[in-house]
C-alpha positions in Angstrom: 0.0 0.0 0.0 1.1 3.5 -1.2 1.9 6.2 1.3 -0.3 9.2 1.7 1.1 12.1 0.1 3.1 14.4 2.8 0.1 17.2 2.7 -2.4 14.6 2.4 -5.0 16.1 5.1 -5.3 13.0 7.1 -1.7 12.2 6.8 -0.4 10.4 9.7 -3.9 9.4 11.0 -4.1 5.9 11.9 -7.9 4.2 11.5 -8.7 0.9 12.9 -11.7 -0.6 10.6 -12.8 -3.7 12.6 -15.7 -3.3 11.0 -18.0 -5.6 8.2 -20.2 -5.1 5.2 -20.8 -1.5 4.3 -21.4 1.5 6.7 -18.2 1.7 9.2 -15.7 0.3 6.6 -16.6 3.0 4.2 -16.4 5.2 6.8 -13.1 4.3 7.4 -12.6 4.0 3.8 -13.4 8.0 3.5 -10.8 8.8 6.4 -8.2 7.1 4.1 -8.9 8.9 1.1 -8.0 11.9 2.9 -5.0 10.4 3.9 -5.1 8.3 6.9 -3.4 4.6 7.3 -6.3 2.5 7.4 -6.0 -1.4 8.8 -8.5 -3.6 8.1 -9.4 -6.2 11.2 -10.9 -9.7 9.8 -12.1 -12.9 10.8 -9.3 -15.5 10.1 -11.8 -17.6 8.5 -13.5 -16.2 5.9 -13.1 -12.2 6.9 -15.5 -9.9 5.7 -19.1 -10.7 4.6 -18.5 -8.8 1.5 -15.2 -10.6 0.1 -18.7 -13.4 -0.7 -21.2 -10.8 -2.7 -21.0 -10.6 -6.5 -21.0 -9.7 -9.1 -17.7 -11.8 -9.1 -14.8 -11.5 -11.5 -12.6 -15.1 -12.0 -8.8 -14.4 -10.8 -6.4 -15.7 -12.1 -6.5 -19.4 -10.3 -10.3 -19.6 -11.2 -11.5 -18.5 -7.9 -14.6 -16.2 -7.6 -13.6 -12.5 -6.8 -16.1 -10.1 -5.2 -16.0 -6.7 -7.7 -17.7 -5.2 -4.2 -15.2 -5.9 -2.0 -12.6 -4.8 -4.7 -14.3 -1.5 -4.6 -15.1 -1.6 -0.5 -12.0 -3.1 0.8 -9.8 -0.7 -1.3 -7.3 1.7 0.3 -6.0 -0.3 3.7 -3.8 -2.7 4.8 -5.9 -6.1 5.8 -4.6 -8.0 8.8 -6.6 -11.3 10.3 -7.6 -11.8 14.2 -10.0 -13.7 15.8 -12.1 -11.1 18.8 -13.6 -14.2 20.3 -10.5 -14.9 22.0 -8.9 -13.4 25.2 -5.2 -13.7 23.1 -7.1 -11.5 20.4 -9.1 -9.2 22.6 -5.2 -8.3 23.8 -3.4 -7.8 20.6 -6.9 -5.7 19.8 -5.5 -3.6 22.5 -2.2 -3.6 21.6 -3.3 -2.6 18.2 -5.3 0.3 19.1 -3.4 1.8 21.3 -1.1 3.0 18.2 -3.8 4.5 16.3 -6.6 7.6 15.9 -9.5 6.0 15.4 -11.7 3.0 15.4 -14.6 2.2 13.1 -17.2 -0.9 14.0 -20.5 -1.7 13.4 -21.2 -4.3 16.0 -24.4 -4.8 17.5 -24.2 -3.2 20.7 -22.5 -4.5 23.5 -21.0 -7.1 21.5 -17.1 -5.1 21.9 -17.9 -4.6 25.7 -18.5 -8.4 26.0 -15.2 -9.0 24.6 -13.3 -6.3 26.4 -12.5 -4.1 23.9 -15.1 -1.7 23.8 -13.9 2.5 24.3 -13.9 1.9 28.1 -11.2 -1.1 28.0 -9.1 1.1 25.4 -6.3 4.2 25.5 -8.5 7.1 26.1 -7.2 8.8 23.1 -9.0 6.8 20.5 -11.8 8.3 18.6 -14.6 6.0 17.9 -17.2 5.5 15.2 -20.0 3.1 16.6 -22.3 2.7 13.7 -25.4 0.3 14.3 -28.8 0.1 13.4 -30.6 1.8 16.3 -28.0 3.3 18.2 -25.9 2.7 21.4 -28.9 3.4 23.2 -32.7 3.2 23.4 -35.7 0.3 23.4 -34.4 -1.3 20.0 -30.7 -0.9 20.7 -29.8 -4.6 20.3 -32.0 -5.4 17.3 -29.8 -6.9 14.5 -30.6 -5.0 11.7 -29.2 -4.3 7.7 -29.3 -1.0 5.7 -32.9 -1.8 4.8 -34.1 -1.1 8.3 -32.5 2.1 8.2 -34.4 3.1 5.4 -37.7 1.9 7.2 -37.3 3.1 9.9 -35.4 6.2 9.6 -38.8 7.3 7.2 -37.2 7.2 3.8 -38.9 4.0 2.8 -42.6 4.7 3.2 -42.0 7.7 0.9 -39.9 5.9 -1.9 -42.1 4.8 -4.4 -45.6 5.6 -6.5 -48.9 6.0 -4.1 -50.5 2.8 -5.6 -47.7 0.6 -5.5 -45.5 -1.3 -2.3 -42.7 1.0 -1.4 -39.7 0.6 -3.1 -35.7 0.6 -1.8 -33.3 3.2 -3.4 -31.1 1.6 -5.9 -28.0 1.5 -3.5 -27.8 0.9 0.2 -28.2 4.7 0.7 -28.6 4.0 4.2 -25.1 2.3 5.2 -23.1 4.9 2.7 -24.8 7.6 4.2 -24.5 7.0 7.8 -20.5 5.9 6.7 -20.1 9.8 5.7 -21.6 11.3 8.7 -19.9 9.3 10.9 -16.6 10.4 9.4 -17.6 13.8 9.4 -18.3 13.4 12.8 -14.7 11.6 13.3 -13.3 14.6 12.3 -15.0 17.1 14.5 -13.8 14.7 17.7 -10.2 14.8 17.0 -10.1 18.6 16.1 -11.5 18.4 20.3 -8.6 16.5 20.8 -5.9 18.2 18.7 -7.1 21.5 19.0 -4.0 23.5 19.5 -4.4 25.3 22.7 -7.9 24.1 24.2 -7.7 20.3 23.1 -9.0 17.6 25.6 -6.8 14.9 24.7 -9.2 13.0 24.8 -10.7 10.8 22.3 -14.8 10.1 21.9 -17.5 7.9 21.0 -20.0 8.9 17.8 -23.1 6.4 17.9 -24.2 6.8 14.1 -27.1 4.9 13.8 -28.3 3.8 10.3 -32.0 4.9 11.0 -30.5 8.4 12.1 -28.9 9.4 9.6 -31.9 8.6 7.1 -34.1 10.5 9.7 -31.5 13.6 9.3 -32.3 14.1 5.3 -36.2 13.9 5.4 -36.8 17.4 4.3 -39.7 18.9 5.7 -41.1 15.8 6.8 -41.3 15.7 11.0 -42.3 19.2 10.7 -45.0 19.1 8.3 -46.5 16.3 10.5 -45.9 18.1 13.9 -47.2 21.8 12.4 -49.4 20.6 9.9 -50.5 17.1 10.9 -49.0 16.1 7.2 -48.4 12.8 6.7 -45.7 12.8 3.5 -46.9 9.7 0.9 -45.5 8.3 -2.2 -45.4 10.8 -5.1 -43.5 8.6 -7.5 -41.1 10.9 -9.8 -43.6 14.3 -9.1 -43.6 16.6 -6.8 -46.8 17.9 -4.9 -45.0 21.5 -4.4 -43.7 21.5 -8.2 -44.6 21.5 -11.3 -43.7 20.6 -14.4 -41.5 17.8 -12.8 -40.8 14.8 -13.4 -38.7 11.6 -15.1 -40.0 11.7 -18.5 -39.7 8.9 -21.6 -38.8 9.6 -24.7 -38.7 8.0 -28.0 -36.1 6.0 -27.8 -36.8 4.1 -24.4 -35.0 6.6 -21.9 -36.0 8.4 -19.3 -35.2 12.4 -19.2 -35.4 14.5 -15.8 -36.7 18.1 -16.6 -37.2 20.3 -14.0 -39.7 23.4 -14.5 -40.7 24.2 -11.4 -39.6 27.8 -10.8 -41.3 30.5 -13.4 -38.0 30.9 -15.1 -37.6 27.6 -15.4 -41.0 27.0 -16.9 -40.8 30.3 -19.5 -37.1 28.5 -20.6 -38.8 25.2 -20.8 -41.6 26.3 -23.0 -39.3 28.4 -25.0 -37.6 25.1 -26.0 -40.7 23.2 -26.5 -41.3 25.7 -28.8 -44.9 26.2 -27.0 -44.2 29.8 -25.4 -48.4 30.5 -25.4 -48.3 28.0 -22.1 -46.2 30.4 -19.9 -48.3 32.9 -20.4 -51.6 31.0 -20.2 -53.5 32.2 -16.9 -53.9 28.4 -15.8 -50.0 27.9 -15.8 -48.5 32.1 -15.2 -47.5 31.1 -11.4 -46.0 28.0 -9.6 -48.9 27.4 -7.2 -51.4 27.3 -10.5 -48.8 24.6 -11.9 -49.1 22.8 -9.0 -53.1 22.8 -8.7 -53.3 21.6 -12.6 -49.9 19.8 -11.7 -51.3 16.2 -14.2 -52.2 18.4 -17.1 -48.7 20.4 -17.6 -46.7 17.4 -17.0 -48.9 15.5 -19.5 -48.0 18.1 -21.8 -44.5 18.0 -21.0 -44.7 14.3 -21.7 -46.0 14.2 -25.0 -43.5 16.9 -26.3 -40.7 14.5 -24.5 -42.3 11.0 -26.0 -41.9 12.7 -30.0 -38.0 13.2 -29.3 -34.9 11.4 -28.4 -33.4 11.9 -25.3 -30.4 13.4 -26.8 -32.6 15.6 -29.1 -34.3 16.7 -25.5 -30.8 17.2 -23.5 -29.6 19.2 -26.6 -32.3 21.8 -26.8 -32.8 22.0 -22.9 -29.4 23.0 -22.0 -29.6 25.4 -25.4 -32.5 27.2 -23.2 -30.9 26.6 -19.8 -33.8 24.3 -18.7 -32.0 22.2 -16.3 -32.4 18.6 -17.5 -30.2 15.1 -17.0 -30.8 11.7 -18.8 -30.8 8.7 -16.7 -27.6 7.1 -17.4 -26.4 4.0 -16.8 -23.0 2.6 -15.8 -22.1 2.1 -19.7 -22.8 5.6 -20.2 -21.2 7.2 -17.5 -17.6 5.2 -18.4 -18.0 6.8 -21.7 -19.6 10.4 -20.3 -17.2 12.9 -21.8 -17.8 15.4 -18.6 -16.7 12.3 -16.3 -13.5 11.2 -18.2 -12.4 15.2 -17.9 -12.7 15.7 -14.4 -11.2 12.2 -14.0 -14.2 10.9 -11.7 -12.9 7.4 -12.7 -9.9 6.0 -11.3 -7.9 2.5 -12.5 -7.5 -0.1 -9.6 -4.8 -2.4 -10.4 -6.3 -4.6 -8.4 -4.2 -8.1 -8.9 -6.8 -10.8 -8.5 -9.8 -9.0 -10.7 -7.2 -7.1 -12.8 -6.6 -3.4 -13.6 -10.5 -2.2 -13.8 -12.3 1.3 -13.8 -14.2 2.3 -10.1 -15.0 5.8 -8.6 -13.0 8.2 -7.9 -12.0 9.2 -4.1 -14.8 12.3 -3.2 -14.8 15.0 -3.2 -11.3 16.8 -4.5 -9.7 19.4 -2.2 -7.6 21.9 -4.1 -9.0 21.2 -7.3 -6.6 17.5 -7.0 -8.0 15.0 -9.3 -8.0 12.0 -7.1 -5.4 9.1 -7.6 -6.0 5.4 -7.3 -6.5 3.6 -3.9 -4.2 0.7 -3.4 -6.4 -2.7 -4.5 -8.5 -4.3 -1.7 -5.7 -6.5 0.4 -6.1 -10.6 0.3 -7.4 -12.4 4.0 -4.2 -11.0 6.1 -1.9 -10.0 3.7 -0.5 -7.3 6.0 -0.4 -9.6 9.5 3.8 -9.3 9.6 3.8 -6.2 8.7 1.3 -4.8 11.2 1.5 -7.8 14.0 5.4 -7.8 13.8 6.8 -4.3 12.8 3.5 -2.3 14.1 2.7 -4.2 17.5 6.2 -5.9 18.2 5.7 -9.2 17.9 8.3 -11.9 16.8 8.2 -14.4 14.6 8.0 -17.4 16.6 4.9 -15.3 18.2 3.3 -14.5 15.3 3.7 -18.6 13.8 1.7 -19.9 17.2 -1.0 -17.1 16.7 -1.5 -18.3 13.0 -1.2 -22.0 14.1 -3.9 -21.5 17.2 -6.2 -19.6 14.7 -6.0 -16.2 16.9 -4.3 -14.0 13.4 
């Protein structure tokens, strides 16, 4: 694994990521593509949950390779150690006692039963607890997945068209969400600690749960219901406060987003549908009479959209500075002239799928187009390095723990 750049922000940082699946690995991952020295703690048999979901590319001996974990284990070392036993729960000490920060997602409790939990460690440590419901509270030791975020953090009920079953966003928005707040949060503890002058020297505990941080980005939501009584539905791709709006098809199978809310956006938008007579009609002149005949001007909208291409629709919007985006797909994006400029892609050499294209690190701080993580490490390819030259143990040490299944 490359070293971080010497004005890396994060340089020097050392992140513990004991964590599985998606929301405090990413987290961690996001520390480390500012900079920080990220180690990965797995389970010596198997490790991470993620290293088993597809889609799979075939490596070089034929095995099945996990494309997610190449993108989700990316950018850290990856060491083995077994929690469960009181040999481990010590070198977990050991270890953390030379780093920043900590990222799990246990259920909670589970670190406390094993000794290890913020209480048993150096003081200094900052850690990110992510979990479903919290540290706290009636549901605290629920198991839970990013789909209970979503339900119950609100986000789910609302996803969706009113006469159909709710439906999940197309990612786990809820575990990649909560993994950014947390590390925002991260941050914000160790400038307590570090604060030149006034720091504490003293580390912290965030308790991200996956249902809070869904909660955090409902809109108007709780206070439409507490002020209003307002219980938010379904809408499906519309708006109930805007108007024209909406994901719209076109003649060549795609989908098209125009948005014409605003009354400058609707006098553009008619000016490129060639149909200026509606922006001036008395049924249409003012947002809130858009949104009372809200079916009738998007049905308009969609059979001028349905005669044309979604290029031909793209082309003439942004000639009349109607803001407007065409639903792309992977395939598309590769090949998106405005992505391959800013260099939002970045190639992984990664040595079991091969070199491949994934996301770039995000966002870019100095207007630095972001280089290539280091490829997601095998099951414990870094346990000498970290066990021996990190933590001080020997090599005869280090054979018995490998031998005993402890690393």
């Amino acid at each position: 694994m490359s070293e971080a750049a010497p004005d890396a922000p994060l340089s020097g940082l050392r992140v513990i990521d004991v964590g599985t699946r998606i929301s405090a690995p990413f987290c961690a991952g996001l520390l480390g593509e500012m900079g920080a020295e990220v180690i990965k703690v797995e389970q010596p048999d198997g490790g991470d949950f993620m290293r088993t979901i597809g889609p799979f590319a075939v490596d070089a001996d034929g095995h099945d390779y996990s494309l997610w974990w190449a993108v989700e284990g990316r950018g850290r070392k990856g060491i083995t150690l077994d929690l469960r036993q009181p040999q481990g729960q010590d070198l977990f000490r050991r270890l953390v006692a030379t780093a920043d920060v900590v990222c799990e997602n246990f259920r909670p409790g589970t670190l406390e039963g094993w000794d290890v939990g913020p209480d048993d460690c150096d003081p200094r440590l900052v850690w990110a607890r992510i979990s479903v419901f919290g540290q706290d509270g009636p549901y605290s030791e629920r198991p839970g997945l990013d789909r209970m975020g979503i339900a119950y953090g609100g986000l789910l009920a609302i996803t969706g068209y009113p006469d159909r079953p709710p439906v999940r966003p197309g990612v786990t928005i809820s575990d990649y969400l909560t993994g950014v707040f947390a590390a925002e949060a991260v941050l914000a503890a160790l400038y307590r600690r570090d604060r030149p002058g006034t720091g504490t020297g003293r580390g912290g505990v965030v308790d991200a749960p996956l249902y809070g941080a869904v909660l955090r980005i409902l809109e108007w939501t709780i206070a439409g219901q507490d002020r209003l009584g307002m219980t938010r539905q379904r809408q499906g791709n519309r708006l109930s406060n805007s108007a024209p709006l909406d994901n719209y098809a076109t003649s060549d199978g795609r989908y098209v987003c125009i948005v014409g809310g605003s009354d400058a956006n609707f006098k553009r938008l008619c000016r490129a549908m060639g149909r200026t007579e509606l922006a001036e009609d008395p049924r249409w002149s003012t947002l809130s009479r858009r949104v009372a005949d809200a079916d009738t001007i998007n049905d308009l909208v969609a059979e001028w959209a349905a005669a044309r291409t979604a290029r031909e629709i793209e082309a003439v919007c942004v000639a009349y500075g109607v803001p407007v985006g065409v639903a792309h797909d992977a395939a598309e994006i590769i090949a998106d002239p405005h992505v391959i400029a800013r260099g939002d892609l970045v190639e992984v050499d990664d040595p079991f799928a091969g070199p491949h294209l994934q996301q770039g690190p995000f966002p870019r701080l100095d207007d630095r187009r972001p280089s290539a993580p280091s490829p997601a490490p095998s099951l414990g390819q870094h346990n000498r390095e970290i066990w021996c030259d990190l933590v001080g143990l020997d090599e005869d040490q280090l054979e018995t723990l490998l031998a005993a299944g402890i690393i």
